[in-house]
C-alpha positions as CSV (number, residue, x, y, z in Angstrom):
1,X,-15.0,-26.6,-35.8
2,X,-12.0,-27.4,-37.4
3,X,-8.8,-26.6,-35.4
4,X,-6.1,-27.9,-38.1
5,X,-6.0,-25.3,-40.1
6,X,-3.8,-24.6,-43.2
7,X,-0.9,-22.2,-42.4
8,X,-0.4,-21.6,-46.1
9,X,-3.9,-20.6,-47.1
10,X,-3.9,-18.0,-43.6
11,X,-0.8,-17.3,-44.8
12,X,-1.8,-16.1,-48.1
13,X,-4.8,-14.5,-46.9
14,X,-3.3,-12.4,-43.7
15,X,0.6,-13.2,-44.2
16,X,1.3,-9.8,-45.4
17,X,-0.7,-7.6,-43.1
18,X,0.5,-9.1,-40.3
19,X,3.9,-9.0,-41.2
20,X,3.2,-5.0,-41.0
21,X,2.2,-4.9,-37.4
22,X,4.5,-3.6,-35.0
23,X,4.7,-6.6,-32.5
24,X,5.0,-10.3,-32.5
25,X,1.8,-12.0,-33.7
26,X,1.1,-15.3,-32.7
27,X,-1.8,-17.3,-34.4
28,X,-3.8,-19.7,-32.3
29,X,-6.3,-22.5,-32.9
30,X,-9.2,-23.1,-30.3
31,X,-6.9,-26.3,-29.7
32,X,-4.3,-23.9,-28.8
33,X,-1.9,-24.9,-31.6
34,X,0.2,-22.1,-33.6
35,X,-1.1,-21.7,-36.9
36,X,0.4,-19.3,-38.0
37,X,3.8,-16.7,-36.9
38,X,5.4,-13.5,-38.2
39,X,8.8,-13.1,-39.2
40,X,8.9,-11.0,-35.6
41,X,7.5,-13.3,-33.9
42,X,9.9,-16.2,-34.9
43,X,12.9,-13.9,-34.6
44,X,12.1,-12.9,-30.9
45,X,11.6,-16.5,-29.4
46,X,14.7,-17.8,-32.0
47,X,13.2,-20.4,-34.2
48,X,13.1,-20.7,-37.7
49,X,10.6,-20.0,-40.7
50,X,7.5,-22.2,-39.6
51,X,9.2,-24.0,-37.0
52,X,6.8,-23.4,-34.1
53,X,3.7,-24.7,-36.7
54,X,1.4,-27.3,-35.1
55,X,3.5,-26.4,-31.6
56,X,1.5,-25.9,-28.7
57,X,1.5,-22.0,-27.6
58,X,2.3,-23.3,-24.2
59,X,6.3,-23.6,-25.4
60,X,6.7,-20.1,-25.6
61,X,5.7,-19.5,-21.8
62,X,8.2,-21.1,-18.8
63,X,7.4,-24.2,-17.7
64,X,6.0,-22.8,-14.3
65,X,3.1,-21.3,-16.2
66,X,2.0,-23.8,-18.7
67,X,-0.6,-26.0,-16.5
68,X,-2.3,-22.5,-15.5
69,X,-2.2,-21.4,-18.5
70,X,-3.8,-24.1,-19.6
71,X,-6.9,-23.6,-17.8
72,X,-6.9,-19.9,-18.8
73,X,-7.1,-20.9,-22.4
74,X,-9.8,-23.0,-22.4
75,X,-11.6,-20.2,-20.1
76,X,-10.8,-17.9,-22.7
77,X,-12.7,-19.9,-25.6
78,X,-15.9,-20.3,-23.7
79,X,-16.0,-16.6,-23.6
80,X,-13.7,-14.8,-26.0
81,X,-12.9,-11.0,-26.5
82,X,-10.4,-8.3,-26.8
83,X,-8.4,-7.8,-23.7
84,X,-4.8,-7.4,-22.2
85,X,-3.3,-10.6,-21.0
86,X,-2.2,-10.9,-17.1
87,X,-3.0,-7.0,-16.4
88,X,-1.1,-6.1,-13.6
89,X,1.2,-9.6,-13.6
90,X,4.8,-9.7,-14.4
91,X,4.4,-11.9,-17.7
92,X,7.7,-13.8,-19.2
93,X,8.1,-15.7,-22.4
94,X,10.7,-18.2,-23.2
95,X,12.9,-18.3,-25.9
96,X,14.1,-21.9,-27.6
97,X,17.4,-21.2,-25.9
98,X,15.6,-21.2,-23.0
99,X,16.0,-17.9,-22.2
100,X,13.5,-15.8,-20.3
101,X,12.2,-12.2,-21.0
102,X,9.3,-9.9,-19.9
103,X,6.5,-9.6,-22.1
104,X,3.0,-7.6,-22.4
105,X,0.5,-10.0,-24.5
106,X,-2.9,-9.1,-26.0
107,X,-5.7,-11.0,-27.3
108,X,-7.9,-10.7,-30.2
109,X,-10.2,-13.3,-31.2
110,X,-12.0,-13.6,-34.9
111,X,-13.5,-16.0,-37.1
112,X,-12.3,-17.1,-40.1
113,X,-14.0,-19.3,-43.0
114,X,-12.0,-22.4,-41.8
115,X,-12.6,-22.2,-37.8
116,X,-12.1,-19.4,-34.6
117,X,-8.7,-18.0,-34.3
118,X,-7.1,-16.0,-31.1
119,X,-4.8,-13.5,-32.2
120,X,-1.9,-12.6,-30.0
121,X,0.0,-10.0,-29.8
122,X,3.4,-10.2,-28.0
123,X,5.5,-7.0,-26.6
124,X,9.5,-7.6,-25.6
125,X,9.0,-5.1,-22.7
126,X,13.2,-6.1,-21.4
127,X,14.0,-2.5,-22.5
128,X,11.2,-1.0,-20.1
129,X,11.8,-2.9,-17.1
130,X,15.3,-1.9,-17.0
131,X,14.4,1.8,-17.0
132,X,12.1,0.8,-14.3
133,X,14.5,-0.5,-12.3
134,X,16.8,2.4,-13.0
135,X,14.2,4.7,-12.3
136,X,13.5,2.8,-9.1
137,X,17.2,2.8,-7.9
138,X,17.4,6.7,-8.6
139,X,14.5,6.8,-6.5
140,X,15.7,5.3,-3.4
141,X,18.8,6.6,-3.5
142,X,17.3,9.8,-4.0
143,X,15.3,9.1,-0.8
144,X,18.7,8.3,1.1
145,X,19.8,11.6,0.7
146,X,16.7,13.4,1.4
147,X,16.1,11.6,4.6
148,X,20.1,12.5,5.5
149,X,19.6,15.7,4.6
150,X,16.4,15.7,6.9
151,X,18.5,14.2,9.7
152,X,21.2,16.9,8.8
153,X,18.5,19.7,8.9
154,X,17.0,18.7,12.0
155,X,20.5,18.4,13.8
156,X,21.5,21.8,12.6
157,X,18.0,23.1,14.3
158,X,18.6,21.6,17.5
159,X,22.1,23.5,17.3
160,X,20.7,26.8,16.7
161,X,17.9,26.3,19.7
162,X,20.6,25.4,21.6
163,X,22.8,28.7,20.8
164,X,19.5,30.4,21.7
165,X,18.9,29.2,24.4
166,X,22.4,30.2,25.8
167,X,22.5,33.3,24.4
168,X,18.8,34.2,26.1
169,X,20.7,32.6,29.5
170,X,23.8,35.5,28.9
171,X,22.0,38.0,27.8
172,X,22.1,41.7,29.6
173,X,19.1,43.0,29.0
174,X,15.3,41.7,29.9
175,X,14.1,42.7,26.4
176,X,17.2,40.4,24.7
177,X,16.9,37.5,26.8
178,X,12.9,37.7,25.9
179,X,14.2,38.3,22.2
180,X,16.2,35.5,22.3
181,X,13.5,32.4,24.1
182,X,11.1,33.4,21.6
183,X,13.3,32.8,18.7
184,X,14.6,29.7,20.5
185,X,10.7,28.5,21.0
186,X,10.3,29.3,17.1
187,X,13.4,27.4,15.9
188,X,12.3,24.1,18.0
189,X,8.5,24.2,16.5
190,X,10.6,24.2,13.3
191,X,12.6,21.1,14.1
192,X,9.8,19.5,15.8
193,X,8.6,19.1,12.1
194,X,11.5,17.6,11.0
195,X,11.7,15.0,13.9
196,X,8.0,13.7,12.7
197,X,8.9,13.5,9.2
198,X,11.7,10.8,9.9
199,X,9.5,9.3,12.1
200,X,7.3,9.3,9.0
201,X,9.9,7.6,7.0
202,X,10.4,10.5,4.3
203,X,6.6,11.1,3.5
204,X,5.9,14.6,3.4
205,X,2.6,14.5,5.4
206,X,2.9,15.1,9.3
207,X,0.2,13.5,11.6
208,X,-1.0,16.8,13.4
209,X,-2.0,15.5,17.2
210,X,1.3,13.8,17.9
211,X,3.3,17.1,16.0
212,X,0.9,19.7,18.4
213,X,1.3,17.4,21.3
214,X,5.2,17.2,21.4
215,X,5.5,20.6,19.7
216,X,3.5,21.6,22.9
217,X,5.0,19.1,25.8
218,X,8.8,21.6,24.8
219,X,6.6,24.3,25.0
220,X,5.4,23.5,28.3
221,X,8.8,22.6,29.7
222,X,10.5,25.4,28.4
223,X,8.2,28.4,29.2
224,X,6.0,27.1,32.0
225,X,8.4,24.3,33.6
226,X,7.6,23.3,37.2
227,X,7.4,26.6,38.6
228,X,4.4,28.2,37.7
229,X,1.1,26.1,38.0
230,X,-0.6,26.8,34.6
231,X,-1.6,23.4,32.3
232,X,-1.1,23.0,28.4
233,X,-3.1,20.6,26.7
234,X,-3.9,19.7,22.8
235,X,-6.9,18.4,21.2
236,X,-6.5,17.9,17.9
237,X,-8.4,15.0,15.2
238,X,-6.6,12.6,13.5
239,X,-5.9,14.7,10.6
240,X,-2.9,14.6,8.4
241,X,-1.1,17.7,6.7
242,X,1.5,18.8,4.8
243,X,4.9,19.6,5.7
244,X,5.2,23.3,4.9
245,X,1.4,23.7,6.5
246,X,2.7,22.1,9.9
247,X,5.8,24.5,10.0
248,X,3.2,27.5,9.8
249,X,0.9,25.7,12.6
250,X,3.8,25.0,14.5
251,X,4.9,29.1,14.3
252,X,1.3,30.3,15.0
253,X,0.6,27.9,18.1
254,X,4.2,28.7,19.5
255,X,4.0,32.4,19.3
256,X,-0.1,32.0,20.9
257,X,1.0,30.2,23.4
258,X,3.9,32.4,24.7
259,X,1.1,35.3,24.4
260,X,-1.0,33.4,26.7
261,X,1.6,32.2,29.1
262,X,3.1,35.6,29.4
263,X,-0.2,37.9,29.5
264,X,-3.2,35.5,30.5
265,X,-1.8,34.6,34.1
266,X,-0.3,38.3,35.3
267,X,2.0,36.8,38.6
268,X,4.2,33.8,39.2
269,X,1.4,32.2,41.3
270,X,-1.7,32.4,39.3
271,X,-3.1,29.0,38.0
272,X,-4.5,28.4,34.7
273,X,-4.9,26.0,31.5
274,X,-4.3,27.0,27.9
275,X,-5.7,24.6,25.2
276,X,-4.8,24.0,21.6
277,X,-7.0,22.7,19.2
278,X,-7.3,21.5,15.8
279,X,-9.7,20.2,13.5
280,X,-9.7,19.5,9.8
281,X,-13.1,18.8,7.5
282,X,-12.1,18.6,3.8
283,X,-10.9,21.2,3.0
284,X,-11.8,23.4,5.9
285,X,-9.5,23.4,9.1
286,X,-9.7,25.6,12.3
287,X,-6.5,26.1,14.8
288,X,-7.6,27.6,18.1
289,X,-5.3,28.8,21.7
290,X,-7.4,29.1,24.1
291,X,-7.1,30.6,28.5
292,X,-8.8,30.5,31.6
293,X,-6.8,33.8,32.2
294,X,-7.8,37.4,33.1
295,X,-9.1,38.2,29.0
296,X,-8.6,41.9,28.4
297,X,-10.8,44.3,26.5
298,X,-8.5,45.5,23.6
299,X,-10.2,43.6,20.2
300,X,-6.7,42.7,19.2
301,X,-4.3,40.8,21.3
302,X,-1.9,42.3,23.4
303,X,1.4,43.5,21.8
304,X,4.7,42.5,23.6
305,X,7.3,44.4,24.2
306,X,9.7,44.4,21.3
307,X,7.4,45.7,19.0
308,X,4.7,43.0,18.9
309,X,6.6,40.5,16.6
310,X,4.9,37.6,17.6
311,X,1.6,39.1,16.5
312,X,2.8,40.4,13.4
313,X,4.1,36.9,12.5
314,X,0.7,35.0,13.6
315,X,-1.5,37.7,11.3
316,X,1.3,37.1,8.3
317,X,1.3,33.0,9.0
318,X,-2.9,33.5,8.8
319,X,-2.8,35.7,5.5
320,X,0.1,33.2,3.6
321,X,-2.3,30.5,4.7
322,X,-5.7,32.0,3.2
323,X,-7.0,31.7,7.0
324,X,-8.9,34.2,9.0
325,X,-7.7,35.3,12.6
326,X,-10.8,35.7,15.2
327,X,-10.0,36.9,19.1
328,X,-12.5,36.5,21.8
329,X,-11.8,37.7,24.7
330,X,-13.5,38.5,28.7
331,X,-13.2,37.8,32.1
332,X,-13.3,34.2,31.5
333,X,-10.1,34.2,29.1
334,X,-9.3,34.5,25.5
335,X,-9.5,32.3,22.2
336,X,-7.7,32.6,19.6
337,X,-8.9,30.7,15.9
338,X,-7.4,31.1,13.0
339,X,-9.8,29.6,10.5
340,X,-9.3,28.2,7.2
341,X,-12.7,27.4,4.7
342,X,-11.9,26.3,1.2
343,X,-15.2,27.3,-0.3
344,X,-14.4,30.5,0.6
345,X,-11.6,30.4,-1.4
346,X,-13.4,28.5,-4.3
347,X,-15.7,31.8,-4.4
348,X,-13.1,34.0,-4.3
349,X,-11.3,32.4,-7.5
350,X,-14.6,32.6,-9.0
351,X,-15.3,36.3,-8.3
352,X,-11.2,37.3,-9.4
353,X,-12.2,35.0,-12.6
354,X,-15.1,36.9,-13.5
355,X,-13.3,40.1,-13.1
């Protein structure tokens, strides 16, 4: 197999339609000297008409890369085909000033009547690295903000519980000062999400047992304190959810636990243990309260006074969530599930689509 091979006669034979191709071509001998270079080609590394002739391809990479690259050539000619050079490296090229620039490189072997050629295809990718590293500023300072703005957010929440929490203290009438914890106990499930999401490090997915666990440990101090002997306790997998979806958890265990608290355990003396739990399968997930307390025989739970808010708000969180609300209730105490199953879903897009 001959590797000298006449530049003028490949020239004449694939000068022209090279010339036409959109990037740098490079023509190499099994030996790995350049046979052959476009007009492109020569212009991007800086040398002149057929200066880089007989050259090894070697003097286009840095010197850190030629004995590597080295060994990959002669890999390459035992078994040669059409693939993408270095997928998934950072590739440079040098120029004759000795100037280095990215690259992307392709191979393309073929025969030709004289001997076996590799055909390379060079890429000056300088222009898209910059954008990437534009891009990728943009990014983190876009991440800056949104992590100050979720310190900001989560400072402003701890404010407003606070104000609560005063305001409940003040307040003249029993109904108010209820009023007033409830919305304080709502507010702090709110900011408990944002604590965990800059404990996450600006991801938007919350890690549900620690969430549910502190989410219920300010529950427990703020409703129950040391006063009244009644338990709260989580067990929940190690699932991971979204953001908005741990607000709405956070809402619907806060406002079942204050129902349980307040109606499960009638006296200040009474001893009992409330449990939250959560699981998550695919798709499918299932948030549960749960009592040891006195049940009652209503099939709906018990509406507070006020109106019933806190149920209203747990059947709307349940709806907006595509979940199902199921009580159980009897001497033994009362569960609460709200149940989510995403084939349930699936079916009922199917049915709507067939409509």
């Amino acid at each position: 197999m001959n590797v000298h091979l006449n530049p003028e006669v490949l020239a004449a034979q694939f000068g022209d339609l090279l010339e036409y191709m959109p990037d740098a071509i490079v023509l190499v001998n099994v030996g790995g000297q350049i046979v052959l270079t476009t007009k492109l080609a020569e212009d991007l590394f800086g040398y002149a008409r057929g200066e880089l002739h007989g050259k090894p391809v070697e003097q286009l990479l840095p010197a850190r890369f030629r004995k590597d690259h080295v060994g990959h050539r002669s890999n390459y000619v035992v078994q040669p085909r059409n693939r993408t050079m270095g997928a998934g490296l950072d590739l440079f090229a040098l120029r004759k000033d000795g100037s280095e620039f990215p690259v992307e490189i392709s191979l393309s072997p073929f025969t030709h009547g004289e001997g076996s050629l590799v055909l390379t295809a060079i890429r000056d990718i300088t222009g898209r690295k910059e954008t990437e590293k534009a891009l990728q500023r943009l990014s983190d300072e876009n991440e800056m903000l949104l992590r100050e703005m979720q310190h900001r957010i989560a400072n402003s929440l701890q404010i407003i519980a606070s104000i609560l929490s005063l305001k409940a203290g003040s307040a003249q009438s029993e109904e108010a000062r209820i009023s007033l914890r409830d919305a304080h106990q709502r507010v702090l499930s709110v900011a408990a999400v944002q604590t965990h999401l800059l404990k996450a490090g600006g991801g938007d997915l919350i890690q549900v047992a620690p969430y549910m666990t502190e989410l219920c440990t300010n529950l427990a101090s703020s409703i129950i304190g040391d006063k009244r002997p009644i338990t709260l306790s989580v067990k929940a997998n190690g699932s991971e959810t979204g953001s908005a979806h741990a607000v709405s958890l956070g809402l619907i265990v806060t406002e079942l636990v204050i129902n349980a608290v307040k109606y499960a355990f009638p006296g200040e003396d009474r001893a009992g243990h409330v449990v939250v739990g959560y699981e998550m399968a695919g798709g499918d997930w299932q948030l549960s309260v749960s009592d040891d307390g006195v049940g009652y025989s209503t099939p709906v739970p018990v509406r507070r006074p006020g109106g019933g808010l806190g149920t209203s708000l747990v059947k709307a969180l349940a709806q907006q969530l595509g979940a199902q609300i199921e009580v159980m209730s009897g001497p033994t105490g009362t569960s609460v599930s709200i149940a989510h199953k995403a084939r349930l879903d699936e079916g009922s897009l199917a049915h709507s689509a067939s409509e």
